[in-house]
DRENDREN-122674 format. One line per 2 residues: number of its first residue (from 1); for each residue x, y, z of C-alpha. Coordinates in Angstrom, 1 decimal, decimal comma, m for minus. Example, Ala and Ser with C-alpha at 12.3 -4.5 7.8 and 13.67 -1.06 7.14 Angstrom:
// residues 2
1	12,3/m4,5/7,8 ~ 13,7/m1,1/7,1
//
This chain:
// residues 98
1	104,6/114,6/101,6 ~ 106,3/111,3/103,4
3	104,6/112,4/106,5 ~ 101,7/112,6/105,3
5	100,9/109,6/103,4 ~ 102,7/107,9/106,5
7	99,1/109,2/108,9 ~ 96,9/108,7/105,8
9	98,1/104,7/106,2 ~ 97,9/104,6/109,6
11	94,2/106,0/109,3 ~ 93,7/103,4/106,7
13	95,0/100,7/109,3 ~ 92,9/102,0/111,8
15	89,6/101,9/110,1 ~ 90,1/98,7/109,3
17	91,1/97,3/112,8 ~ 88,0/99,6/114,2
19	85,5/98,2/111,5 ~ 86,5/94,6/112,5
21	85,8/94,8/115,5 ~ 82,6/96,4/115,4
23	81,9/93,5/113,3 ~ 82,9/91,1/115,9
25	85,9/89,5/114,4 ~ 89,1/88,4/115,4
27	92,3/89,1/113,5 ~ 92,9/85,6/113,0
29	89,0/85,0/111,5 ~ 89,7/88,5/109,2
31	93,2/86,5/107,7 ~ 91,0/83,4/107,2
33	88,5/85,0/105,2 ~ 90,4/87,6/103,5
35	93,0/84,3/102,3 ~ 95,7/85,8/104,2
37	98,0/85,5/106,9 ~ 97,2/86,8/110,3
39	101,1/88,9/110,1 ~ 99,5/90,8/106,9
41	96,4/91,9/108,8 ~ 98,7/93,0/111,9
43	101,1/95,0/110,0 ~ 97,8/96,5/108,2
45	95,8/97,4/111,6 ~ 99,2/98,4/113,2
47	101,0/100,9/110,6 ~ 99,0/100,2/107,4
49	101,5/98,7/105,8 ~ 100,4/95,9/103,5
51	100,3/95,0/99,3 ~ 97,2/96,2/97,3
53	96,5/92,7/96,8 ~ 96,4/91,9/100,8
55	94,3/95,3/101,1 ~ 91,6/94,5/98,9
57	91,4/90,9/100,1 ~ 90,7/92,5/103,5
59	88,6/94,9/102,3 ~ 86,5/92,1/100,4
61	86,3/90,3/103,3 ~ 84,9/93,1/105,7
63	82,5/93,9/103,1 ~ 84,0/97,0/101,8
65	84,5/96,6/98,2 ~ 82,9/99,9/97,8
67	86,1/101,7/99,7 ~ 88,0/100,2/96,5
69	86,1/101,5/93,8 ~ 86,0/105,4/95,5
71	89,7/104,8/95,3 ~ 89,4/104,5/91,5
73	86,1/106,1/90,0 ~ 84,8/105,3/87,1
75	86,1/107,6/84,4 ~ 83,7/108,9/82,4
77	86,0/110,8/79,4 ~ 88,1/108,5/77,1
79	91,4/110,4/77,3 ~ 92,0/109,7/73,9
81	88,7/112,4/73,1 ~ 90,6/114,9/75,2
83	92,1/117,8/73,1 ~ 96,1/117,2/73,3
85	96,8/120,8/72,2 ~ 97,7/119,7/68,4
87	95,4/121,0/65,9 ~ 94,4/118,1/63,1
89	94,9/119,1/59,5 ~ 93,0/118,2/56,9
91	94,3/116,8/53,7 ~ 94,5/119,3/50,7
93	93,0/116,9/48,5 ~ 94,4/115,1/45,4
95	97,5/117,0/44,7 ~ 97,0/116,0/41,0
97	94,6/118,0/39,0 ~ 93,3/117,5/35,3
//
């Protein structure tokens, strides 16, 4: 499981170093948009290696807000409407007759 997450970040990296430069930008102009330092956006092109908050600042500044919200899709069940295997009883009513 290490290994893998280790090429799934490198991937990551690499997307992002191949999408800035097919949109023309230098390392240094991504870490002045993205309001970060130009060391964050190396050690996330090189080994993908970086804090949410520095990857979605990237990603906001290529453009690619859209590659955060696959990440986390909207949900569209409340988990607290999901069965939880307990059955709910009803009440028996007033215990107290007349």
């Amino acid at each position: 499981m290490y290994e893998e997450s280790e090429q799934l970040m490198m991937s990551i990296g690499n997307d992002i170093r191949r999408l800035r430069l097919l949109k023309g930008l230098t390392a240094i102009t991504l870490a002045d948009r993205a309001r970060v330092s130009l060391n964050a956006v190396r050690h996330l092109e090189n080994d993908g290696r970086a804090s949410l908050q520095t990857f979605v600042k990237i990603l906001c500044a290529l453009g690619k807000q859209d590659w955060i919200r696959a990440l986390a899709p909207t949900i569209s069940i409340n988990p607290l409407d999901m069965p939880n295997g307990k059955t709910r009883r009803r009440g028996k009513g007033n215990k107290f007759h007349e």
